[in-house]
N, CA and C atoms of all chains as a GROMACS GRO file, in nm:
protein
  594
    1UNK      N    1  14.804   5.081   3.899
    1UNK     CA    2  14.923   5.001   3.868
    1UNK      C    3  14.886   4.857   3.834
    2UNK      N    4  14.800   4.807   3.925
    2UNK     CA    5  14.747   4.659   3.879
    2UNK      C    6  14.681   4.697   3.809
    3UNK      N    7  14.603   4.746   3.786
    3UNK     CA    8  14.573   4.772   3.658
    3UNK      C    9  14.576   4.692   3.504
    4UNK      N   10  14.678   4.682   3.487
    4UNK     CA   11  14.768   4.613   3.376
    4UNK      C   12  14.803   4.491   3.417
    5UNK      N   13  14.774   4.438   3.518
    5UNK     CA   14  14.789   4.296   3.567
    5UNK      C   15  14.639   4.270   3.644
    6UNK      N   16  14.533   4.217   3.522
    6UNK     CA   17  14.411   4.199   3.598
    6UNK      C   18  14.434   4.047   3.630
    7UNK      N   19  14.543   3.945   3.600
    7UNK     CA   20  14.547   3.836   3.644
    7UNK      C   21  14.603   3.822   3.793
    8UNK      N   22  14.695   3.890   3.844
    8UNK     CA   23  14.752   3.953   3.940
    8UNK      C   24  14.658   3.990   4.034
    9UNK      N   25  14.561   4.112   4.035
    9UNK     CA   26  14.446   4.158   4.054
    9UNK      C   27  14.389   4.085   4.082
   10UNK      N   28  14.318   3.966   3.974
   10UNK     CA   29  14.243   3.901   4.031
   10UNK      C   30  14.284   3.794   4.129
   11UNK      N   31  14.397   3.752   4.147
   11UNK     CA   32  14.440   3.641   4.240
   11UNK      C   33  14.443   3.685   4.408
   12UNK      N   34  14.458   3.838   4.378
   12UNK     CA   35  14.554   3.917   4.512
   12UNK      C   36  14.357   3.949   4.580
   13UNK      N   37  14.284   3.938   4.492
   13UNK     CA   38  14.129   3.941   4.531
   13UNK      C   39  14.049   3.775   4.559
   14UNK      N   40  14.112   3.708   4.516
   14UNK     CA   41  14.110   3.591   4.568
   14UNK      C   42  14.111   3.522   4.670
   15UNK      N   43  14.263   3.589   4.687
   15UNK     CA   44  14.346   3.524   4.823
   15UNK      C   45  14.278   3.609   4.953
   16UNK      N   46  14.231   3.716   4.901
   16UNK     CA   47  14.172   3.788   5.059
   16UNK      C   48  14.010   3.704   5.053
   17UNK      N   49  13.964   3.691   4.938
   17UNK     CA   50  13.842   3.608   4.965
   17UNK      C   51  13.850   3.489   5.031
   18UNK      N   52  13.939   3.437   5.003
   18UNK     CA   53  14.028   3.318   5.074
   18UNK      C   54  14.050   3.303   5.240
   19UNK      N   55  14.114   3.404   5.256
   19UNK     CA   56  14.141   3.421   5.412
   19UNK      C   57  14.037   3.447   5.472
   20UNK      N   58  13.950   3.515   5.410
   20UNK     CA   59  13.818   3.536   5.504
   20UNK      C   60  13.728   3.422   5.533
   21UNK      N   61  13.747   3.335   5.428
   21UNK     CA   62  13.690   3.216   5.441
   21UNK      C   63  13.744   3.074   5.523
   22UNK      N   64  13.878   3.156   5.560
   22UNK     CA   65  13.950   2.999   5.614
   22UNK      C   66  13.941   3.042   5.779
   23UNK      N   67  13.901   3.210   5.805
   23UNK     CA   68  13.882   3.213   5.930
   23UNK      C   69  13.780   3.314   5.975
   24UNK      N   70  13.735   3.310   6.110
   24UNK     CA   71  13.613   3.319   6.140
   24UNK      C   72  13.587   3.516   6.088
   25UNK      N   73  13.510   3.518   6.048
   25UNK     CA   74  13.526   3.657   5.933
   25UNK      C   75  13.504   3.780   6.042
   26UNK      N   76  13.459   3.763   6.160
   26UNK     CA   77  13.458   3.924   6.280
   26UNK      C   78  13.647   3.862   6.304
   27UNK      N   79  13.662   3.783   6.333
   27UNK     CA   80  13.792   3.766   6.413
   27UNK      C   81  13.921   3.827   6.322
   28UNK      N   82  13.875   3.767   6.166
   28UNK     CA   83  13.999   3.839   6.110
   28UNK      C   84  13.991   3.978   6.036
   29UNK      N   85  13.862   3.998   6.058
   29UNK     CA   86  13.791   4.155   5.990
   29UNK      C   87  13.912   4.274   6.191
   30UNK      N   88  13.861   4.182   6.280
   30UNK     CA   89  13.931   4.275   6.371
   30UNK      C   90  14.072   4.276   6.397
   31UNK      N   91  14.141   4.206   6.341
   31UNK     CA   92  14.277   4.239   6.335
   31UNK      C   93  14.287   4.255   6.168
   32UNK      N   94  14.241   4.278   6.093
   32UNK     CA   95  14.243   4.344   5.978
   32UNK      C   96  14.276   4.514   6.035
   33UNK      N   97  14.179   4.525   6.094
   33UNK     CA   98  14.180   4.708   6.092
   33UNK      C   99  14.268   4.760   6.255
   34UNK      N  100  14.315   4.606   6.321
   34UNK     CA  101  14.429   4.646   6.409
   34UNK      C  102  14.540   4.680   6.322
   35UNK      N  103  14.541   4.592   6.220
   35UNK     CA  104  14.662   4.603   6.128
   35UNK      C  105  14.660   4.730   6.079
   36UNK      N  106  14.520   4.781   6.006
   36UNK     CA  107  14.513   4.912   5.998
   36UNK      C  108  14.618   5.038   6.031
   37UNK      N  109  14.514   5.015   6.189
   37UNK     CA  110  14.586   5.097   6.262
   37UNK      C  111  14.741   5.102   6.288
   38UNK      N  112  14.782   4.970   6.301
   38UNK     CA  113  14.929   5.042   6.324
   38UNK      C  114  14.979   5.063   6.187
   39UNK      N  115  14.968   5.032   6.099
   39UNK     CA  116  15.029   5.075   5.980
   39UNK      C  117  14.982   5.205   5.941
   40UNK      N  118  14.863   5.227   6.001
   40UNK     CA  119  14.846   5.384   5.917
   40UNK      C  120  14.784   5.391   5.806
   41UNK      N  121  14.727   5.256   5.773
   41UNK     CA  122  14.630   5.233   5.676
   41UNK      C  123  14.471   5.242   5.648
   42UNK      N  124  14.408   5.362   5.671
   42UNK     CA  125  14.284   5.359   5.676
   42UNK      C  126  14.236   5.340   5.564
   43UNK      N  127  14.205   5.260   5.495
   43UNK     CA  128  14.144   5.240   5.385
   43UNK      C  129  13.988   5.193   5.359
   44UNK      N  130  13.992   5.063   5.451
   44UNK     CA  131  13.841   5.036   5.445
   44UNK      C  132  13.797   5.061   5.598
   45UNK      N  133  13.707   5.097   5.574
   45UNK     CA  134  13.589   5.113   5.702
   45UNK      C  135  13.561   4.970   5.766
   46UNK      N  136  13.571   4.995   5.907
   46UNK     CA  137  13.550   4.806   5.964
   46UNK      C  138  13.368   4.772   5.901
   47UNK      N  139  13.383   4.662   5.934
   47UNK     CA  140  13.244   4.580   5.888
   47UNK      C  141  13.224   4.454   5.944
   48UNK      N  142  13.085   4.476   6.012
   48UNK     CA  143  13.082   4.390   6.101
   48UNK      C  144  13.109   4.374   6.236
   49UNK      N  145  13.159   4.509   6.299
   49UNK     CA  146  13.252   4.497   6.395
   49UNK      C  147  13.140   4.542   6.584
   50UNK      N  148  13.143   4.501   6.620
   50UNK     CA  149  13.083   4.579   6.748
   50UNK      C  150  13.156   4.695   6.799
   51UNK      N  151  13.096   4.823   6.770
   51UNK     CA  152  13.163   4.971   6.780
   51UNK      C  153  13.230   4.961   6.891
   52UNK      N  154  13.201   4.934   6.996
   52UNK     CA  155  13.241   4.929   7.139
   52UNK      C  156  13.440   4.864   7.148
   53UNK      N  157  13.406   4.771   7.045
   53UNK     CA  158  13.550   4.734   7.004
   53UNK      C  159  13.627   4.767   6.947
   54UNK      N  160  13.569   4.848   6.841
   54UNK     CA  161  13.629   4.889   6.765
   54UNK      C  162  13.717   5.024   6.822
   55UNK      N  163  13.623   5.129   6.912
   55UNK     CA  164  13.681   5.214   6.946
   55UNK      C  165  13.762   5.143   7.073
   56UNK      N  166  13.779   5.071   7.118
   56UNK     CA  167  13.893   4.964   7.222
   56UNK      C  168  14.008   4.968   7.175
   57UNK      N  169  14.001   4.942   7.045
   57UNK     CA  170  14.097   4.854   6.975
   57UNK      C  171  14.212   4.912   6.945
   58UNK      N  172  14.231   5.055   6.972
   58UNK     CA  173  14.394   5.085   6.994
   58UNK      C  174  14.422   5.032   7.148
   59UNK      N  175  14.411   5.050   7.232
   59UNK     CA  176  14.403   4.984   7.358
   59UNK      C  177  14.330   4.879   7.404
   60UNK      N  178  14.374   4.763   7.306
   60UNK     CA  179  14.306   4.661   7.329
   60UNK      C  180  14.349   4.595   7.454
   61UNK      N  181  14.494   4.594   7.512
   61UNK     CA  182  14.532   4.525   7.609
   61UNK      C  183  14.493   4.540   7.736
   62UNK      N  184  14.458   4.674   7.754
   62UNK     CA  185  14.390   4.710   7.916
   62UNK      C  186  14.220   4.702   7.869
   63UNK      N  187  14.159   4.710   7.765
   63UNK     CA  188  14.025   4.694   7.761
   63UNK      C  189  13.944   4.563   7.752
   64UNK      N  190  13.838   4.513   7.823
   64UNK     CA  191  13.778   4.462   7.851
   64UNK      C  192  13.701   4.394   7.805
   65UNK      N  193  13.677   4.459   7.677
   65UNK     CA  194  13.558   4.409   7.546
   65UNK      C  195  13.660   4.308   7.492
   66UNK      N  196  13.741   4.220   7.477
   66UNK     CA  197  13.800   4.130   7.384
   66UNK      C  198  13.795   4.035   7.422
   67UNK      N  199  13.768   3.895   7.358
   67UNK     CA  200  13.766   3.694   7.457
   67UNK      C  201  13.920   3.710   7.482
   68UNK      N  202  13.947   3.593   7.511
   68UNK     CA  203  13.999   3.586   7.558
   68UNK      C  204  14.055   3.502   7.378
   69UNK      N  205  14.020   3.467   7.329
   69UNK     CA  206  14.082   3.434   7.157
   69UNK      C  207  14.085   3.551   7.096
   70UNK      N  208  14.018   3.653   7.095
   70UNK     CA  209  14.056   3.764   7.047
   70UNK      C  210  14.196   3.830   7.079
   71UNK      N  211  14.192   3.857   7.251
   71UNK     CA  212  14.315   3.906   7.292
   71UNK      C  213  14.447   3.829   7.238
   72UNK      N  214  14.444   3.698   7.194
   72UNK     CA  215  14.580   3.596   7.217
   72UNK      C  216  14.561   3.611   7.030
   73UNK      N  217  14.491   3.677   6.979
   73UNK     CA  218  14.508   3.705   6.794
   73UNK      C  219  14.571   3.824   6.758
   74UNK      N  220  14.508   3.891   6.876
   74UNK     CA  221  14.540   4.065   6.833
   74UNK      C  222  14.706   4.053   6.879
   75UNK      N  223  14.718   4.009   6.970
   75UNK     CA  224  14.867   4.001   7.013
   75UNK      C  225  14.962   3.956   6.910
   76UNK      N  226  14.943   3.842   6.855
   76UNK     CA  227  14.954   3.794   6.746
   76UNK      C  228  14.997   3.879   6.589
   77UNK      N  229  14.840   3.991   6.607
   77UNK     CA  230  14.878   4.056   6.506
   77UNK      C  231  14.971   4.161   6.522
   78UNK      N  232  14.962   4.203   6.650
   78UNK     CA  233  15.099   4.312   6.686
   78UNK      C  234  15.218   4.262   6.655
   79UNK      N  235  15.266   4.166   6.702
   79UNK     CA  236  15.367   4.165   6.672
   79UNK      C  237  15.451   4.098   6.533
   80UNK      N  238  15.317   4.043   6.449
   80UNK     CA  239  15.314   4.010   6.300
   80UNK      C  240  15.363   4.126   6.216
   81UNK      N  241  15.286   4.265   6.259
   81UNK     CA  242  15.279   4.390   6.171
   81UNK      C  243  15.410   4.430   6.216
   82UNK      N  244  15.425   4.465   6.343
   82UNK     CA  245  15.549   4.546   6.387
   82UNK      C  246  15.688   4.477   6.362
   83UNK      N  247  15.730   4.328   6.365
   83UNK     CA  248  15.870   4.258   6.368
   83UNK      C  249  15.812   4.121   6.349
   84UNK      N  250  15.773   4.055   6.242
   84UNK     CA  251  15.750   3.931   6.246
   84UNK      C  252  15.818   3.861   6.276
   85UNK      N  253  15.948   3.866   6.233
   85UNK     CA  254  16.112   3.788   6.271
   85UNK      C  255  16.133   3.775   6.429
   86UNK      N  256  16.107   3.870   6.521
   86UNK     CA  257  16.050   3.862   6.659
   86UNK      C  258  15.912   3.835   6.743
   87UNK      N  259  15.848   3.714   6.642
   87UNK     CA  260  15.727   3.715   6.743
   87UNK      C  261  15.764   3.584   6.768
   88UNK      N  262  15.746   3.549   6.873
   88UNK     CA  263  15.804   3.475   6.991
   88UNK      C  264  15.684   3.364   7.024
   89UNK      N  265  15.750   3.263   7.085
   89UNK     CA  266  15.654   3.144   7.074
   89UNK      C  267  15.536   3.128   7.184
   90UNK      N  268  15.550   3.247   7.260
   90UNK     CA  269  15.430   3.205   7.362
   90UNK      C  270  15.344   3.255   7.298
   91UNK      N  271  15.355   3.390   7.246
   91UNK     CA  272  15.226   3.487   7.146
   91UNK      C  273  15.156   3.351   7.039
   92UNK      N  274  15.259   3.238   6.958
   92UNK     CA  275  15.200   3.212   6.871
   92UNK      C  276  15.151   3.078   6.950
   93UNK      N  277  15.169   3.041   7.049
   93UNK     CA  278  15.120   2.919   7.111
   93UNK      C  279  14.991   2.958   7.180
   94UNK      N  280  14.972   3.090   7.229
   94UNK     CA  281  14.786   3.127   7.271
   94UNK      C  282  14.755   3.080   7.137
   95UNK      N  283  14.744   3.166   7.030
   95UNK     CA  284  14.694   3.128   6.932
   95UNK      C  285  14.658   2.970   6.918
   96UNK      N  286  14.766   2.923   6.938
   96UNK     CA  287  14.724   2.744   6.907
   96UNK      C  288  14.620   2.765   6.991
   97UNK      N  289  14.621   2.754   7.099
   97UNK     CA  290  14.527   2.746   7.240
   97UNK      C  291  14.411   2.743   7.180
   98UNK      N  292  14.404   2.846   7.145
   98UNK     CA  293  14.282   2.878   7.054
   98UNK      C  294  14.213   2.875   6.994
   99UNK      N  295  14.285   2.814   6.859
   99UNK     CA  296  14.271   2.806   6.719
   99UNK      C  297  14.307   2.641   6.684
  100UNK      N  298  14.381   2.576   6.773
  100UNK     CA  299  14.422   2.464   6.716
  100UNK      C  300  14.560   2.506   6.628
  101UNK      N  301  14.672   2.395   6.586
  101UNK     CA  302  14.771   2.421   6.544
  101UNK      C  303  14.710   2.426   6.369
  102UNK      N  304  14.628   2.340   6.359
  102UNK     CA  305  14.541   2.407   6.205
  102UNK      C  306  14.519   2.538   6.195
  103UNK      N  307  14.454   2.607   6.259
  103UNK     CA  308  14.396   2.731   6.298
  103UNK      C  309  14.514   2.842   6.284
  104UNK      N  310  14.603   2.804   6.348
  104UNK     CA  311  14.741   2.919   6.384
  104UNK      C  312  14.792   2.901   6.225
  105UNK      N  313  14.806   2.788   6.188
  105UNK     CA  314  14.883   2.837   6.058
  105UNK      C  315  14.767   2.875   5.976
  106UNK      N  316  14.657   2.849   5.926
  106UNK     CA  317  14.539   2.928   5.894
  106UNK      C  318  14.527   3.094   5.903
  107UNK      N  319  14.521   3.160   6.035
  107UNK     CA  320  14.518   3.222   6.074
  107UNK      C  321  14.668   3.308   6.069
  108UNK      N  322  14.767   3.282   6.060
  108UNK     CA  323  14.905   3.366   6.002
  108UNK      C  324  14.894   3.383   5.816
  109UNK      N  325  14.836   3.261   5.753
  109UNK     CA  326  14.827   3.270   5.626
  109UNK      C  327  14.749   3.407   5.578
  110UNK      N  328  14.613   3.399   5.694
  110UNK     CA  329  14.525   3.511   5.656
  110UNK      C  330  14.591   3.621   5.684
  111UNK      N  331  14.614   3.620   5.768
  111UNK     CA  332  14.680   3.805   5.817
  111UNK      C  333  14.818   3.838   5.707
  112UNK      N  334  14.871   3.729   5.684
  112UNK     CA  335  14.965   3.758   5.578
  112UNK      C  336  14.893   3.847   5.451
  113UNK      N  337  14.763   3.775   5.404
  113UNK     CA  338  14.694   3.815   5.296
  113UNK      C  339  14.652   3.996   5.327
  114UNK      N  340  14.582   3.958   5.428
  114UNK     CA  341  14.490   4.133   5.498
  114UNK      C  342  14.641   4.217   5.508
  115UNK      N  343  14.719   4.171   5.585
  115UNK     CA  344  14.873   4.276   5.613
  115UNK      C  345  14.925   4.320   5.437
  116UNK      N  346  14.948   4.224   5.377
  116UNK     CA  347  15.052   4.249   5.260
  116UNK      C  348  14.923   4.348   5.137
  117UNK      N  349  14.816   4.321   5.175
  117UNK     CA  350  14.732   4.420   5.109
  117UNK      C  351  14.723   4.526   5.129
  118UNK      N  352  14.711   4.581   5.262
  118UNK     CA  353  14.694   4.716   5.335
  118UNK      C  354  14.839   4.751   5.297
  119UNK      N  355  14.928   4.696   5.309
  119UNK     CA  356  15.075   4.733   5.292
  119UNK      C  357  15.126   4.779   5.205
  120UNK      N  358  15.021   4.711   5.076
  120UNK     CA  359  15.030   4.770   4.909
  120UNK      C  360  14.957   4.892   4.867
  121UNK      N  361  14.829   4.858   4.937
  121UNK     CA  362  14.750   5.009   4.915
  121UNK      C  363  14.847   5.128   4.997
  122UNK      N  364  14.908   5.110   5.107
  122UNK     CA  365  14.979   5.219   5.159
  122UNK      C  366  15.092   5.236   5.071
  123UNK      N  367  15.164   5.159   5.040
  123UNK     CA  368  15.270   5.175   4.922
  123UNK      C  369  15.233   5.308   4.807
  124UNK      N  370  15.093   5.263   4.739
  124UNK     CA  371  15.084   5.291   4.662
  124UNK      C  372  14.998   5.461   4.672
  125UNK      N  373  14.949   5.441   4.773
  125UNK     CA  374  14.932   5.616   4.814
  125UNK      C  375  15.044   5.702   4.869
  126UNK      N  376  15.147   5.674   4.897
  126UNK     CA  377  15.220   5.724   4.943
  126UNK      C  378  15.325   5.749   4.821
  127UNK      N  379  15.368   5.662   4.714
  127UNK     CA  380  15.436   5.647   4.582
  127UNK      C  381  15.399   5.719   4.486
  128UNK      N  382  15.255   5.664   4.466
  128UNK     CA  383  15.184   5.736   4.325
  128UNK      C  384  15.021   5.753   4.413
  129UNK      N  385  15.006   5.827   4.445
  129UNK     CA  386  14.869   5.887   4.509
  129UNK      C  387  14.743   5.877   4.389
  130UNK      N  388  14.764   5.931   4.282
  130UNK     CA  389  14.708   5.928   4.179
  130UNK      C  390  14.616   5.822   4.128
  131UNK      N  391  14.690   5.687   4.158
  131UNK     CA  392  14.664   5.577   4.139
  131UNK      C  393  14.610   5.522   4.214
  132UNK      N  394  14.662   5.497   4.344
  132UNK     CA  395  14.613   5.451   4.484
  132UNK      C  396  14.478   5.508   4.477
  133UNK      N  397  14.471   5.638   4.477
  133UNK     CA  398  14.292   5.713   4.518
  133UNK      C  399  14.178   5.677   4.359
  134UNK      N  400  14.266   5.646   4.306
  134UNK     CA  401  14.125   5.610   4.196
  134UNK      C  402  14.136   5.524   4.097
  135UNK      N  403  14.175   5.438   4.102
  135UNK     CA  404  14.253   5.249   4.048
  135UNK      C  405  14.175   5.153   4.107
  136UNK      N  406  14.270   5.120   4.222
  136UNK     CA  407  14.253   5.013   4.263
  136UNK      C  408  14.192   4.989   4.411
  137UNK      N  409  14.263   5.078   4.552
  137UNK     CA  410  14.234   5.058   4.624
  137UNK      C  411  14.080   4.987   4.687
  138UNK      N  412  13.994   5.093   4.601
  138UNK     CA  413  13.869   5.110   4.672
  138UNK      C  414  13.782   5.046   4.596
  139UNK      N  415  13.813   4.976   4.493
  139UNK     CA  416  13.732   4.948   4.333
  139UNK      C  417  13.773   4.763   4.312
  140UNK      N  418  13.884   4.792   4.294
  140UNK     CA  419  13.896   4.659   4.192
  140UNK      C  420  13.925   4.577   4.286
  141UNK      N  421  14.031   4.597   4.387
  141UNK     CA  422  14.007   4.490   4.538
  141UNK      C  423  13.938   4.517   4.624
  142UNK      N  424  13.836   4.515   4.601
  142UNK     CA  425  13.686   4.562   4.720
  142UNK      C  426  13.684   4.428   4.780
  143UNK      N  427  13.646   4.418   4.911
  143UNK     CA  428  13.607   4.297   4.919
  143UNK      C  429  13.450   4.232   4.905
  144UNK      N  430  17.139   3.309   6.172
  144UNK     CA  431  16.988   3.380   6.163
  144UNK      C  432  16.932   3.266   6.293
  145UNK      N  433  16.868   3.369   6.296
  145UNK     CA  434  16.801   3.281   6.482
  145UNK      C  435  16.767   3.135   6.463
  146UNK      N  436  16.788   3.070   6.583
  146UNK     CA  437  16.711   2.939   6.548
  146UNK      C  438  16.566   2.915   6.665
  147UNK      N  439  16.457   2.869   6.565
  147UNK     CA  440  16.340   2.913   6.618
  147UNK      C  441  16.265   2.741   6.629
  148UNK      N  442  16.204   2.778   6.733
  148UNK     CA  443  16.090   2.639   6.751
  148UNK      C  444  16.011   2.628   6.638
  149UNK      N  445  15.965   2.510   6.637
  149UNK     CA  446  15.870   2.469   6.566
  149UNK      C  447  15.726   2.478   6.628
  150UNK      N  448  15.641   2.593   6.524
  150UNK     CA  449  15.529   2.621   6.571
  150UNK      C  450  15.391   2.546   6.572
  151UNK      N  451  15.416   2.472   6.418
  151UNK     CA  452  15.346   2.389   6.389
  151UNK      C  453  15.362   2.282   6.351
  152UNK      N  454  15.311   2.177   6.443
  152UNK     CA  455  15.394   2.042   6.362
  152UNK      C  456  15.421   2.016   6.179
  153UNK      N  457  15.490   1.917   6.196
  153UNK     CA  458  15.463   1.878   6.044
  153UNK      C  459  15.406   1.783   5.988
  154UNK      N  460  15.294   1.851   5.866
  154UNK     CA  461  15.186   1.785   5.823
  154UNK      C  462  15.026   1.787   5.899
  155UNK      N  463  15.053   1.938   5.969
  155UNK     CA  464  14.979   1.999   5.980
  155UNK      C  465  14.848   2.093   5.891
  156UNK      N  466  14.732   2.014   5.896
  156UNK     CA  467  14.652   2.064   5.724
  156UNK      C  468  14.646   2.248   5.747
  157UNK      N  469  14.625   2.294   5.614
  157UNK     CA  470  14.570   2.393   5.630
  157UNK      C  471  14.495   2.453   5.537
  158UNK      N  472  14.375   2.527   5.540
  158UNK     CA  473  14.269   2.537   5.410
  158UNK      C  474  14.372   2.563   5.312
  159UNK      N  475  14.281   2.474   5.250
  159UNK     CA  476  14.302   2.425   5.094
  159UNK      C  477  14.275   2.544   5.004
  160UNK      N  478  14.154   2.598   4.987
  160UNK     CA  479  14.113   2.716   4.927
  160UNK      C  480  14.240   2.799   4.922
  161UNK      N  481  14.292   2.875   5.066
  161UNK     CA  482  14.381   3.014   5.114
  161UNK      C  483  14.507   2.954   5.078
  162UNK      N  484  14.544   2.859   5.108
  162UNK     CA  485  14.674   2.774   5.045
  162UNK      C  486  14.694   2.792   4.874
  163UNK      N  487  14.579   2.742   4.853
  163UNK     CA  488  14.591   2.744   4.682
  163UNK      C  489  14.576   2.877   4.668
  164UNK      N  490  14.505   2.993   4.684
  164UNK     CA  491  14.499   3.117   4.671
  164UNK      C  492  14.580   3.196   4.686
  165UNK      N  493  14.663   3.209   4.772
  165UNK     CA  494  14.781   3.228   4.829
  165UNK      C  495  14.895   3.200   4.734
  166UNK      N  496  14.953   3.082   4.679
  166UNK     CA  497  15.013   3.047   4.618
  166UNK      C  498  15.020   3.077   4.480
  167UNK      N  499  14.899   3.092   4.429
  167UNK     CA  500  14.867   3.153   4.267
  167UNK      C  501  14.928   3.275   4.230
  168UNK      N  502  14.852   3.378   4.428
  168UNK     CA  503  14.900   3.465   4.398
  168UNK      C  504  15.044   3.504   4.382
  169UNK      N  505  15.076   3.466   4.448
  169UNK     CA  506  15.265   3.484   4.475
  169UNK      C  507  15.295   3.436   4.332
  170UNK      N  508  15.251   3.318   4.305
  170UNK     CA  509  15.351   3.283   4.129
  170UNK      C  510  15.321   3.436   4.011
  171UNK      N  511  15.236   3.462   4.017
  171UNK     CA  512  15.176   3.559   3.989
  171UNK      C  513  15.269   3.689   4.039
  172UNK      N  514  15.280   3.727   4.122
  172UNK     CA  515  15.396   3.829   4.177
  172UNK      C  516  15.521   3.811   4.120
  173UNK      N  517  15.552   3.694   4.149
  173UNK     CA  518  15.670   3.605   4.083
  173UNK      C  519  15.667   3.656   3.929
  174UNK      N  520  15.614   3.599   3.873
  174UNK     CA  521  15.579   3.670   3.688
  174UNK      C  522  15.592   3.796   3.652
  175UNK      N  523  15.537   3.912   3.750
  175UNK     CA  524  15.542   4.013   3.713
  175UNK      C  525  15.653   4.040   3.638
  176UNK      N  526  15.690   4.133   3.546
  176UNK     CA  527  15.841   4.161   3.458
  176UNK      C  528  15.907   4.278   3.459
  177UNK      N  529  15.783   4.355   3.517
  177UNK     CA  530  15.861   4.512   3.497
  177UNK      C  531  15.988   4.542   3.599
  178UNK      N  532  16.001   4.474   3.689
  178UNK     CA  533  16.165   4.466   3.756
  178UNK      C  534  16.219   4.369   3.691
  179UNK      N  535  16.347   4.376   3.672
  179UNK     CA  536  16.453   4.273   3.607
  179UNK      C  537  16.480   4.191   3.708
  180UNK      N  538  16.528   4.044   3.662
  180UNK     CA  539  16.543   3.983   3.744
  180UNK      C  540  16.634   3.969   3.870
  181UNK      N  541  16.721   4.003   3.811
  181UNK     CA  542  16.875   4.046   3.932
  181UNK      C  543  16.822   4.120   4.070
  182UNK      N  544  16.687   4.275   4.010
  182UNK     CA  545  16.682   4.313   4.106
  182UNK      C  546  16.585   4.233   4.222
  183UNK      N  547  16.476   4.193   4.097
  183UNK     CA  548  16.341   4.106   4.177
  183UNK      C  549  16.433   4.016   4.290
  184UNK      N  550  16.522   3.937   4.257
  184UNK     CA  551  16.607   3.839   4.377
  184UNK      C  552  16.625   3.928   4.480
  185UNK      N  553  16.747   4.048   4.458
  185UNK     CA  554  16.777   4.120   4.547
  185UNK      C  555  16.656   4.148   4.646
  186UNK      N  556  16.599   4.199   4.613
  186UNK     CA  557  16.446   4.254   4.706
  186UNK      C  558  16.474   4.171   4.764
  187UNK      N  559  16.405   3.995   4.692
  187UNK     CA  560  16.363   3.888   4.767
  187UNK      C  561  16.424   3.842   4.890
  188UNK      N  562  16.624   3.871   4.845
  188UNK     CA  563  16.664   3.823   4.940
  188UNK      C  564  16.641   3.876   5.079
  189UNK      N  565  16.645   4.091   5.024
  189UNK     CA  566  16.672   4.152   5.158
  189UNK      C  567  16.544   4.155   5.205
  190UNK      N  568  16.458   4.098   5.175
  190UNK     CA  569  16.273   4.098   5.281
  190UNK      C  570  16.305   3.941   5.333
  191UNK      N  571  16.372   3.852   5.299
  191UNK     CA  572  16.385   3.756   5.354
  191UNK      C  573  16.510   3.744   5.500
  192UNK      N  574  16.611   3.829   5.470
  192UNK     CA  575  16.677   3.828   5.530
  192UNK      C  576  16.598   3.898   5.667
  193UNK      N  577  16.538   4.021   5.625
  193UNK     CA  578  16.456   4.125   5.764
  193UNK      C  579  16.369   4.035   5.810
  194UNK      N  580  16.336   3.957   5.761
  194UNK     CA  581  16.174   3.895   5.814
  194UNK      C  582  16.282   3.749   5.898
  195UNK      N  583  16.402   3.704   5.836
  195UNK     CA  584  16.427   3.618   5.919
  195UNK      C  585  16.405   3.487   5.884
  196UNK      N  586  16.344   3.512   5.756
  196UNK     CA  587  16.241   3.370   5.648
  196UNK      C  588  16.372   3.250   5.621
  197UNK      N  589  16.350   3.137   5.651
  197UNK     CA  590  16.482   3.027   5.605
  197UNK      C  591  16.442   3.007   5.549
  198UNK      N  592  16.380   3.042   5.383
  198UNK     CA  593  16.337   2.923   5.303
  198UNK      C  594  16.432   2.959   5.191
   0.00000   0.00000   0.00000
C-alpha cells in the first residue's frame, strides 16, 4: 500500500529511526515488543534484548529481571497501548522520575512512533494480507 | 472531555531530530488523497475524540 507513497514510506522510516535515537535503544526496543505483545503484533523479532527478559516480559510486573526505569516505562507502555486517554499521572510521573520531564515527552513521542507502526503493519495483515506479507512490513520499513 | 494535569511543563525541549521526524511524517499522512476530505476529518475527529486529544 505504501508502496505508492515512497515519500510517506520514507518519513514513517525516519521517524522510527528517530525514536530510536532520541531514546536509549534496549529501553525502547523493550517496550517496542511489549507493545508487540499486547497488540498481537509479531512482526519483528526483539534485538538486542537479554532473553531472560524477554521471556519475563508478558509478566513483567511480578518478575524480577526489570530496573526499576524499565518497570515505570513498561507501565507506561501498558497503559499507552491499551487506553491512552486513561493513563493517569502517577504512571507518567515514574517516568519523569526517570527520564526527566525531557525524557517523558521524548519517550511518549517514541512509543507513539514504535505503537502507530506495529498498529499499521497489523492493520494491514489483517485488511489486505497480501500486501502486509510481501510489501512493506518486513522490507521497506526494516529498521 | 476530562480535565487532565499537566505532565510536562511548558517549554519543555524535546529531540529535535524525532520532533522534526515525527512531524514530516504526519504532514505527509495529512497529504495522503485517496480518502476525501470530509471523511479524512471525520476519522480525525473520532480518534481524537477516543484518545481524549484537546488539540
Amino acid at each position: 500500500m505504501l508502496a505508492g507513497h515512497p515519500v510517506m514510506l520514507g518519513e514513517l522510516e525516519a521517524a522510527h529511526t528517530a525514536a530510536y535515537g532520541a531514546i536509549d535503544r534496549e529501553l525502547l526496543e523493550l517496550c517496542r515488543v511489549r507493545t508487540a505483545g499486547l497488540l498481537g503484533a509479531d512482526f519483528d523479532p526483539p534485538q538486542g534484548l537479554d532473553s531472560q527478559q524477554i521471556d519475563a516480559l508478558s509478566d513483567w510486573r511480578s518478575s524480577t529481571e526489570f530496573t526499576a526505569t524499565q518497570q515505570a516505562c513498561l507501565a507506561f507502555t501498558d497503559q499507552f497501548v491499551t487506553d491512552v486517554a486513561s493513563l493517569d499521572d502517577a504512571t507518567a510521573a515514574a517516568v519523569s522520575e526517570h527520564l526527566g520531564e525531557e525524557g517523558l515527552a521524548n519517550f511518549a513521542n517514541a512509543l507513539l512512533v514504535v505503537e502507530q507502526r506495529q498498529r499499521m503493519c497489523l492493520a494491514w495483515e489483517r485488511l489486505i494480507p497480501q500486501v502486509a506479507s510481501t510489501e512493506v512490513i518486513t522490507t521497506e520499513v526494516a529498521r | 472531555m476530562s480535565v487532565r494535569s499537566l505532565r510536562v511543563p511548558p517549554g519543555t525541549r524535546t529531540d529535535p531530530d524525532l520532533r522534526s521526524a515525527l512531524g514530516r511524517w504526519q504532514t505527509e499522512v495529512v497529504a495522503m488523497d485517496t480518502i476525501d476530505l470530509p471523511t479524512t476529518e471525520m476519522v480525525r475527529l473520532r480518534a481524537a475524540k477516543y484518545h481524549d486529544c484537546h488539540t
